[in-house]
C-alpha positions in Angstrom: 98.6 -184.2 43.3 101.4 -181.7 43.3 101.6 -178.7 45.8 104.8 -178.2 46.9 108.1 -178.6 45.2 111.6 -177.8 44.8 112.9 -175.6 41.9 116.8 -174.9 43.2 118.6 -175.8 39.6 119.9 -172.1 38.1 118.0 -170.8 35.3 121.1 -170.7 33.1 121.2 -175.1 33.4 117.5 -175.1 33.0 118.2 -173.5 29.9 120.9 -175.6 28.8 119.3 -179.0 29.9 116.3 -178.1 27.8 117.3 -176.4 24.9 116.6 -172.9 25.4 118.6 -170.6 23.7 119.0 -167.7 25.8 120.1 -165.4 22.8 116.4 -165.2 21.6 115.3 -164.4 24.8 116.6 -163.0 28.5 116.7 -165.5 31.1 114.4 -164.7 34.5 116.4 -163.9 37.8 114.5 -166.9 39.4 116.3 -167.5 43.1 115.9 -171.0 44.4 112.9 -172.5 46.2 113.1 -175.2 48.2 109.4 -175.2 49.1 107.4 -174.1 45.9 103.8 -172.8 47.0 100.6 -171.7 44.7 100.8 -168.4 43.8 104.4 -167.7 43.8 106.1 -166.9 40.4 107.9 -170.0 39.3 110.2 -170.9 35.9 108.5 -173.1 33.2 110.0 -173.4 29.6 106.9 -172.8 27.0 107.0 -173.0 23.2 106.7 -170.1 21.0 103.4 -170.5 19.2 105.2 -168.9 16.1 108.6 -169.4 15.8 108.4 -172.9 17.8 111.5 -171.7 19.8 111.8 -172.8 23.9 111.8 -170.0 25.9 112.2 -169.9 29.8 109.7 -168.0 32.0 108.9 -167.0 35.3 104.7 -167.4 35.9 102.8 -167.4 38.9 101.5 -171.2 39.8 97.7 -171.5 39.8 96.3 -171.3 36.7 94.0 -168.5 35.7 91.7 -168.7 32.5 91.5 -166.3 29.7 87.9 -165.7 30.3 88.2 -165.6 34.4 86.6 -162.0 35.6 89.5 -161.9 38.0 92.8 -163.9 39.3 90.9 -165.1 42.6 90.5 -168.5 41.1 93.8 -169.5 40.7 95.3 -171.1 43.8 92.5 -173.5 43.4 93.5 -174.6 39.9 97.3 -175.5 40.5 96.8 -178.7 39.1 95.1 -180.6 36.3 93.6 -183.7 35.6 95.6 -185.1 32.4 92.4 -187.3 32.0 89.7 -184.6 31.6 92.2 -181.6 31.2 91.6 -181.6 27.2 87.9 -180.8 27.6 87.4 -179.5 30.9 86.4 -175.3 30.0 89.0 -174.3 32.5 92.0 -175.8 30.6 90.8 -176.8 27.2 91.7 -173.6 25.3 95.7 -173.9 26.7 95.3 -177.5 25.6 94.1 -177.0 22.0 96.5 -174.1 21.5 99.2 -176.0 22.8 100.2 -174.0 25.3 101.6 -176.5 26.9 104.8 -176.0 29.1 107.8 -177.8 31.4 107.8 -177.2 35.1 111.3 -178.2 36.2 111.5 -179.4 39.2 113.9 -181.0 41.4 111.8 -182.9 43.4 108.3 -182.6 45.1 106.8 -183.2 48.4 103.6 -185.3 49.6 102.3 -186.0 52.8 100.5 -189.2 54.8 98.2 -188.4 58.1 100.0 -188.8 61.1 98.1 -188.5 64.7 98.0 -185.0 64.9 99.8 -184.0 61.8 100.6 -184.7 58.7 104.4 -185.8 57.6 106.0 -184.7 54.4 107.9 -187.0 51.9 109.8 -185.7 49.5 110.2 -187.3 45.6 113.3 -187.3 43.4 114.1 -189.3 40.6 116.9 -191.7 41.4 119.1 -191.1 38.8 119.3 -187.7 40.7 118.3 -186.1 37.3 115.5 -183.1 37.7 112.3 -184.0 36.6 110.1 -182.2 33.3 106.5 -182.0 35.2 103.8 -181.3 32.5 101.7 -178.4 32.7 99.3 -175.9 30.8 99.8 -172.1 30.8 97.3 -169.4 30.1 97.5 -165.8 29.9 95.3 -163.2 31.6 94.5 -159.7 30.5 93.0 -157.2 33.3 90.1 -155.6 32.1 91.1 -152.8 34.3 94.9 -152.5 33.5 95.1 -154.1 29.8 98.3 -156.0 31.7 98.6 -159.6 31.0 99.5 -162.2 33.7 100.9 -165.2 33.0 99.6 -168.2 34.9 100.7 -172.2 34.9 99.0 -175.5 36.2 100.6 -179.0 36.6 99.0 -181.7 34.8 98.5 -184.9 36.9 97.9 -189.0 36.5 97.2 -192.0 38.5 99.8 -192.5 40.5 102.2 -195.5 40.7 102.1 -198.1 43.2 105.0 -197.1 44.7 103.6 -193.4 45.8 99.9 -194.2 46.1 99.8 -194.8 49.7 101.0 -191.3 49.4 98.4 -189.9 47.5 96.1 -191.7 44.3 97.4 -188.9 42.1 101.1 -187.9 41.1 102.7 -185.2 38.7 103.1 -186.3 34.9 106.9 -186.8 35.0 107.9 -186.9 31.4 111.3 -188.4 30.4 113.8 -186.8 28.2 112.4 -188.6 25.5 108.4 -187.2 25.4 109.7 -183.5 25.8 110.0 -182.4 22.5 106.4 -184.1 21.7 104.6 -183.1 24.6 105.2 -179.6 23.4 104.9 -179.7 20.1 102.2 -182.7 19.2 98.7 -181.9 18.5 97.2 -184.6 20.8 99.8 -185.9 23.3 97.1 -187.6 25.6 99.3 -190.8 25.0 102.2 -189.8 27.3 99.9 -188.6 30.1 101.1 -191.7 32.3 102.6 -192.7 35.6 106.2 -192.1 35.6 107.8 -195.4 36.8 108.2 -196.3 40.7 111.3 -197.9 40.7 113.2 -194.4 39.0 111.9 -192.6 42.3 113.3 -192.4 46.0 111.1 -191.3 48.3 112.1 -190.3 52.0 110.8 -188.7 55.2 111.1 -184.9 55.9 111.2 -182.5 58.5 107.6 -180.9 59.2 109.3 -177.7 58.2 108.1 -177.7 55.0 104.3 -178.0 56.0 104.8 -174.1 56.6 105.5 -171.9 53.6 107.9 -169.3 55.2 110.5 -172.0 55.4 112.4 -172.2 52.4 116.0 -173.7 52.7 117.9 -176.5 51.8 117.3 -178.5 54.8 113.8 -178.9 53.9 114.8 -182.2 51.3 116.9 -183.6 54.0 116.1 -187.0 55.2 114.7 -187.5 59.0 117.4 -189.0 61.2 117.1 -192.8 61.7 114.5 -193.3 64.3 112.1 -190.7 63.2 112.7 -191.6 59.9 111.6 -195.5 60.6 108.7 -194.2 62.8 107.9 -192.0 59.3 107.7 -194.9 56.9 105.9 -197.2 59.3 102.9 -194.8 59.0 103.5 -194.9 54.8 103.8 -198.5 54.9 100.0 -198.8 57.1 98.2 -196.5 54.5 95.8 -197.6 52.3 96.2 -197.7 48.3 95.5 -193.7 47.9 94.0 -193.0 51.3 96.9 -190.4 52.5 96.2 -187.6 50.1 96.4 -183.6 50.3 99.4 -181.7 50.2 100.2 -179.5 53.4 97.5 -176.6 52.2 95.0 -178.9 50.7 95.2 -177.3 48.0 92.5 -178.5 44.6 92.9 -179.4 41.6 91.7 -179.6 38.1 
């Protein structure tokens, strides 16, 4: 599960880190977001279908399919099962035409249940290196407009032991390595896999985050000592998988 995350690198050095050349096409004026929600218009780098060429690109998160009747659908498919994503009707067309794209990301947050609320975690690698979540894109035309709208999803896996008490699901993390054929193979199913434990950190958050408005640097900051002991105490007593959901509950593919 993915449904927050933090997206704070400058579009010029998401360019640079994976190879887009901004002379064949103009970088988006993306500020930062330190709490990335559904919905909001967020940078992914996609793959020509012609030329091959990376390009970066802002579309909205949630991911609406070329045969929707209209874009209400989309909050609810923000993720995507890596499993079942390359036959499920919702995201099988963006997988066989390999639109397939890179979610940069500096980090993402999960929650476990708390009495009376739930408490954020947020994920970095730990190399401090941002992370290339996998995801499909789709495009949209109004039947009313003839405008297209551009719409991405984040394909998930099983998660790793070390974040399942947070959820039983986590983001497809590729590493540098997989990039180039995640985009541009026809069948990458084999790198849709758990992205090691011991390469993430994980800490305790402020409940900030839980509320969308708040967007700041702050939000990643660990919890000071006590609270932050009383915070993985509750991680260490959950279940394999048991914690789950994001702050909005968001679905998923």
């Amino acid at each position: 599960m993915c449904g927050r995350f933090v997206q704070q690198i400058p579009p010029a050095r998401v360019g640079e880190m994976f190879d887009v050349d901004p002379a064949l096409a103009a970088l988006p004026n993306a500020p930062p977001r330190y709490n990335a929600a559904p919905t909001q218009d967020l940078m992914v780098v996609r793959r020509h279908p012609e030329t091959g060429a990376r390009h970066l690109s802002l579309l909205k998160w949630g991911l609406v399919p070329s045969f929707a009747k209209d874009t209400s659908g989309g909050a609810r498919l923000i993720n995507a099962r890596a499993e079942t994503a390359p036959e499920k009707l919702s995201f099988r067309a963006a997988w066989r035409a390999r639109r397939r794209c890179i979610v940069p990301a500096d980090g993402f947050y999960e929650w476990v249940r708390a009495p009376g609320h739930r408490q954020p975690f947020f994920i970095s690698r730990s190399d401090g290196r941002p992370m290339a979540l996998a995801g499909l894109w789709e495009g949209w035309k109004d039947p009313a407009t003839g405008q297209w709208l551009r719409t991405f999803t984040i394909l998930t896996t099983a998660a790793d032991s070390k974040l399942r008490p947070l959820h039983e699901r986590m983001p497809v993390i590729l590493p540098e390595s997989d990039i180039a054929a995640f985009l541009e193979a026809e069948d990458p199913r084999g790198l849709m896999r758990p992205f090691p434990g011991a390469g993430l950190d994980l800490w305790p958050v402020s409940p900030r985050v839980n509320a969308v408005r708040n967007d700041d640097p702050t939000l990643m900051e660990a919890l000071p000592a006590d609270a932050a002991t009383e915070a993985k105490g509750l991680l260490a007593a959950q279940p394999d998988g048991a914690a789950g959901g994001s702050a909005g509950d968001y679905g998923g593919g």
